[in-house]
N, C-alpha and C positions, 0 to 999 in steps of 0.2 A: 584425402586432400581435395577431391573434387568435391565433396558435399563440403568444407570448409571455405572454397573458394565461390561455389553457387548460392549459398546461404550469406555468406557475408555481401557478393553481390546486389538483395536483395533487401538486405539489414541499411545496404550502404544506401541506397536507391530510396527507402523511406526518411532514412533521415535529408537526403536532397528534399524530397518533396516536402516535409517538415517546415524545414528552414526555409522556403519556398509559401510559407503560411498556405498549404495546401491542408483542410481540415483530417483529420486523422482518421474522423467517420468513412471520408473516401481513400483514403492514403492506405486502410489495413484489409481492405478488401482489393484492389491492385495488389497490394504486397503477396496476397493469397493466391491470387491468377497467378502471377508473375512467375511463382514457386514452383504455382503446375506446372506451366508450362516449359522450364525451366527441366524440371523433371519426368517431362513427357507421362504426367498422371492421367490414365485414363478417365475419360469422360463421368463414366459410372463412378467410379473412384471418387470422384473432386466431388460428384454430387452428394456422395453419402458423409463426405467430410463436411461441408458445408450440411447437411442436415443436422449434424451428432453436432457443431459448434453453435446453430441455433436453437435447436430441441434437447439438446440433453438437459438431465434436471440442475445440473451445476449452471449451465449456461441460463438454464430458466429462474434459477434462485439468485443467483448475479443481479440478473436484469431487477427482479422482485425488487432485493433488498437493495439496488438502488435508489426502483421509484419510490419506496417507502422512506426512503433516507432525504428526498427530496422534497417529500410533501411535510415531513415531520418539522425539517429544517423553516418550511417555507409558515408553517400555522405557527411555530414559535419566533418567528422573524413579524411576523404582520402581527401579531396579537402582543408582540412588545415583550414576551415572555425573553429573548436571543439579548435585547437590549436589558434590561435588567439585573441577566444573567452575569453580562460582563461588566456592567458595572458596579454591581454587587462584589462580582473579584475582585474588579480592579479596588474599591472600597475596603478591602478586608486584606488584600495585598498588593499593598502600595506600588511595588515595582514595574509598569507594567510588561515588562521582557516576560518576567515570571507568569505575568497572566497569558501573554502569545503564547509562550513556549505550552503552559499547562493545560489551554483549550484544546489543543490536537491531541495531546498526548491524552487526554483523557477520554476522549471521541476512541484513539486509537483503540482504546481497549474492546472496544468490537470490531471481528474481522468483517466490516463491511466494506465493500467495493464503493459505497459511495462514501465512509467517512471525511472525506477530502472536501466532497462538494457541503458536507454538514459543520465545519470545522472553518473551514476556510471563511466566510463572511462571520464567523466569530473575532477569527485571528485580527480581517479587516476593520473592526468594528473596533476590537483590542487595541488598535494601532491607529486610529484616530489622533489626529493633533502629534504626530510620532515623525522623524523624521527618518521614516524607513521607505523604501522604492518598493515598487509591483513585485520585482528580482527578491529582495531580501523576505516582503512578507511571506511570497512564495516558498523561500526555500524553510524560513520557520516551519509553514502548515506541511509541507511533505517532510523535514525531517523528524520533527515529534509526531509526528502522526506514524511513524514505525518503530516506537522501542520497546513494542509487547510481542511483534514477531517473532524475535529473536527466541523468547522467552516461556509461553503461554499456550500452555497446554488447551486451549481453548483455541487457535489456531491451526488449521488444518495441515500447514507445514510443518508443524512440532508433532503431529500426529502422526502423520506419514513417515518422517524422520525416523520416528520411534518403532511404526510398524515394522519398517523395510529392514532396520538394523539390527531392532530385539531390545534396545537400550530405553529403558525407563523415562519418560517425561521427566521425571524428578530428577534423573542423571544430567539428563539434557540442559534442563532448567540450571543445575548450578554450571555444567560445562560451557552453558553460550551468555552466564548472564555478565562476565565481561564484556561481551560487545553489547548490551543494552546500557552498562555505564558508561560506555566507551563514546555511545552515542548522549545521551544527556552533557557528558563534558566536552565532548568536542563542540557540538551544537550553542554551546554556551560561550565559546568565542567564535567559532566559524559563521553562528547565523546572526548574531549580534553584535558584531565587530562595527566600532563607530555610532552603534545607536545607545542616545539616551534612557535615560530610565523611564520617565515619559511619565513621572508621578503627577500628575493632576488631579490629585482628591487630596484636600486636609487632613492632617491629622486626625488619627479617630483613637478613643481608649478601649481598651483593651475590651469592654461591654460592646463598644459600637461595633467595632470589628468581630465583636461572635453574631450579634444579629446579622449584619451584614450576609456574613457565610453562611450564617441559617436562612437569609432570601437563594443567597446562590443554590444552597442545597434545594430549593424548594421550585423555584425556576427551573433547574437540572432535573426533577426530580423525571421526566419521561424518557430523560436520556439516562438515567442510572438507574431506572426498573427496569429498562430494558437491558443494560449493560447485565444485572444482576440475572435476571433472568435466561442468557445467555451462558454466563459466566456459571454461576452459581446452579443453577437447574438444569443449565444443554439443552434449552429449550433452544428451537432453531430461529437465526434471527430474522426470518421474515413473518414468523407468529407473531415473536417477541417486539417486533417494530409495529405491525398491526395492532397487536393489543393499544401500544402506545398511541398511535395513531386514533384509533379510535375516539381514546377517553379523552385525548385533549379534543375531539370533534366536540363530544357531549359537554365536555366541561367550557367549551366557551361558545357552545349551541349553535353551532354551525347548521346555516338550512341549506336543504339539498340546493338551490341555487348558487348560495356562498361557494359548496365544495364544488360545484363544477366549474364555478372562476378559480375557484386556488388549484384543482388539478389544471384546469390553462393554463396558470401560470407557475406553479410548480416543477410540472412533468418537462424536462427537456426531448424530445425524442431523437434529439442529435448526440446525448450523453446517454441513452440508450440504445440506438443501435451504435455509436462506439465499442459497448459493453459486447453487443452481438460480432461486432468485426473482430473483435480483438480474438473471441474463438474461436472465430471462423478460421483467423489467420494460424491459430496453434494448430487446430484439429490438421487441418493441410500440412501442415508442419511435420506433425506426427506421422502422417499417410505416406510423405512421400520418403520417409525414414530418414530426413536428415540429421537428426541430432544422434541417433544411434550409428549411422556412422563416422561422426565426428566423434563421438567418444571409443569407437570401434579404433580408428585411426592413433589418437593418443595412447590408449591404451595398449597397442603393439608397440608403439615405438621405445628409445630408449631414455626417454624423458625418465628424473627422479620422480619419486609416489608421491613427495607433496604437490610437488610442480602440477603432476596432473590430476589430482585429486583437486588442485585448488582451480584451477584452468578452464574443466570440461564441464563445472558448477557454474563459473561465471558466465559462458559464451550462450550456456544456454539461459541463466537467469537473463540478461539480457536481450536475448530474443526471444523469448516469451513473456516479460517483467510479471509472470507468476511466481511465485515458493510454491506450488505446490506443482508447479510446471517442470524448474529443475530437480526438487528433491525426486520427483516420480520419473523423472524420463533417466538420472543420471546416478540415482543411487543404488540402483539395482546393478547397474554397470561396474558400478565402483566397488559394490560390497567385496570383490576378489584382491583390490587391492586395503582395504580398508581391515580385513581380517575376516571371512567368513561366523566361525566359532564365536571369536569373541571381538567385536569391531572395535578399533582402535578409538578413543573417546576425543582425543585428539584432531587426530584424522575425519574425523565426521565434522566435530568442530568447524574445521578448516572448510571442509567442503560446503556446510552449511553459510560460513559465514560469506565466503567466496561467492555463491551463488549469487545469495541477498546481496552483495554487493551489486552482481551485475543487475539484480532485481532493479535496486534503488536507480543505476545509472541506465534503465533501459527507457527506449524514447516509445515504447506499447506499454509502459504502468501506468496504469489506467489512473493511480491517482497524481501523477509527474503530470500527464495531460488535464487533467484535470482543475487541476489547482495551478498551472499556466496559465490555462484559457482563464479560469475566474481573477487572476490578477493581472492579466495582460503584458505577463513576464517574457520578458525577453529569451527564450529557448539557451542560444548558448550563453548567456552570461549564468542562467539556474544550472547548469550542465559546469561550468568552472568552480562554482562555487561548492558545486557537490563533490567533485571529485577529493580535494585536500580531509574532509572530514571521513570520507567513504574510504580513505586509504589507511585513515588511523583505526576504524574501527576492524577493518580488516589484519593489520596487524595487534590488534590484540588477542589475533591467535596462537602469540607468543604464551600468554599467560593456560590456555589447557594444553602447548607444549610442554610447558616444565611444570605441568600437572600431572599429567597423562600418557605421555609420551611412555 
């Protein structure tokens, strides 16, 4: 109870200073002190925590495939390639919802920490002449920008899942891929509710509209060698984004002067050391053993096994807004109640999806921050609107109950 009562203190105290438009860059390193001190972490201790959150190779490939994510975004945005892009979709499908909704969700399919900031001035660009708010575009580019988590073996939380439990990607894939539909349809009234279709391109026949998608395909094409490359070969995506990086240098002759105004104006180093606070604030997290005995706590009492199987997923997905934060710190905990031998398909389900739940609703996901600040969304009005669709995807853990169970 005490680690439940000192941790939420601290959960509660970031979101003051949030709503407070206090920047998050400074907000997740207080939150980190706060914790030590909170938990009397020795000196030595906090310093090696705060090491491991900035040097370790996770925290250093975060950061990477960030800037990469930012410079890739910024040379297809000035060279006109970003504009093309969507208007070649929106040319080939008329709707434009379908074109928001589709740019995120297509980004998604790489787990990059910056896809939000690459996705997002697409979504904006998508919604042009639309009459959608900072609030609604927002909520569009963070919720399609998550319905391959769930799913996609190719993300390090479906890996992990799969490590910790014994249970096959493949099992996993069909057991969570209700809450990836779950999310396309809710998303389809929850984030478009009152917005036009927003068609502003003529008719085209059926010929225009395949050239069209073959510009799109071709415009895209450094976001989907890279996607492929990724996906398809497990090459890691801070190569895989380099590579890209590169050849659009070469292919539109960028001199070394050009690239050091586009890294000027590319590189945020306020959305990078973000990336660094935000581990900082886990690693401390970790140190001072709060969430193990928060799941220590639940786990003796006499709560039901879904109740806390679903519970000790969320509190920590939300206070770390990693999947690979709660799957690792809380499924090791849980494999006792989940079934050692042979782990309940179900039951993982639940935990998984519970987690990501708190993932999506946590105020440290890096891309919930992210794609805030770039639409100058209003915090709690994107925090209401997520909850109603965040609650149906969560119950369609109904569906690997009378699967599973």
């Amino acid at each position: 109870m005490k680690d439940l009562a000192l941790t939420g203190a601290v959960m509660a105290m970031i979101i003051w200073l949030l709503r407070r438009n206090v920047s998050m860059t400074a907000v997740m390193p207080v939150g980190a002190v706060l914790l030590a001190l909170l938990y009397l972490l020795p000196p030595v201790r906090f310093a090696e925590a705060v090491w491991t959150g900035v040097a370790a190779p996770k925290s250093l490939e975060m950061t990477a495939t960030l800037a990469l994510t930012m410079v890739m975004e910024n040379i297809l945005r000035t060279t006109g390639m970003l504009g093309r892009m969507v208007s070649s979709l929106s040319a080939a499908i008329t709707d434009r919802r379908i074109v928001m909704a589709s740019l995120p969700a297509m980004i998604g399919m790489l787990p990059s920490p910056g896809g939000a900031v690459f996705s997002a001035p697409m979504v904006g660009e998508a919604s042009e002449g639309m009459n959608a708010t900072g609030e609604q575009k927002a909520l569009i580019n963070y919720w399609y920008r998550h319905i391959w988590e769930y799913v996609s073996p190719l993300y390090p939380g479906i890996i992990l899942a799969s490590g910790l439990t014994g249970i096959s990607t493949q099992q996993l894939f069909l057991a969570h891929l209700p809450f990836a539909l779950t999310v396309i349809l809710s998303g389809a009234y929850f984030c478009f509710r009152g917005m036009e279709a927003g068609v502003g391109v003529a008719e085209l026949r059926e010929k225009g509209r395949l050239k069209e998608f073959g510009t799109f395909l071709l415009m895209s094409s450094p976001i989907l060698i890279s996607l492929s490359l990724v996906v398809v070969f497990r090459i890691s995506a801070v190569i895989a984004l380099s590579g890209g990086v590169l050849v659009l240098l070469v292919a539109h002759r960028y001199t070394p002067s050009r690239i050091l105004k586009m890294l000027k104006e590319s590189l945020s180093i306020k959305a990078l050391f973000l990336v660094i606070g935000i581990m900082i604030f886990q690693e401390v997290l970790r140190a001072t053993g709060a969430l193990a005995g928060i799941s220590a706590y639940f786990a003796s009492s006499a709560l039901p096994v879904p109740l806390i199987v679903g519970l000790i997923p969320f509190i920590a997905g939300v206070m770390t807004g990693l999947t690979v934060g709660y799957v690792g710190i809380t499924f090791p905990l849980l494999m006792p109640l989940m079934g050692v031998a042979q782990p309940s398909l179900w039951l993982e389900s639940l935990a998984f999806a519970s987690g990501f739940a708190g993932v999506m609703l946590s105020p440290v996901h890096l891309c919930f921050v992210l794609t805030r600040e770039f639409f100058a969304a209003d915090t709690a009005v994107v925090y209401r609107r997520l909850v109603a669709p965040s609650t149906l995807v969560l119950a369609a853990a109904v569906i690997p109950w009378l699967l599973y169970r």
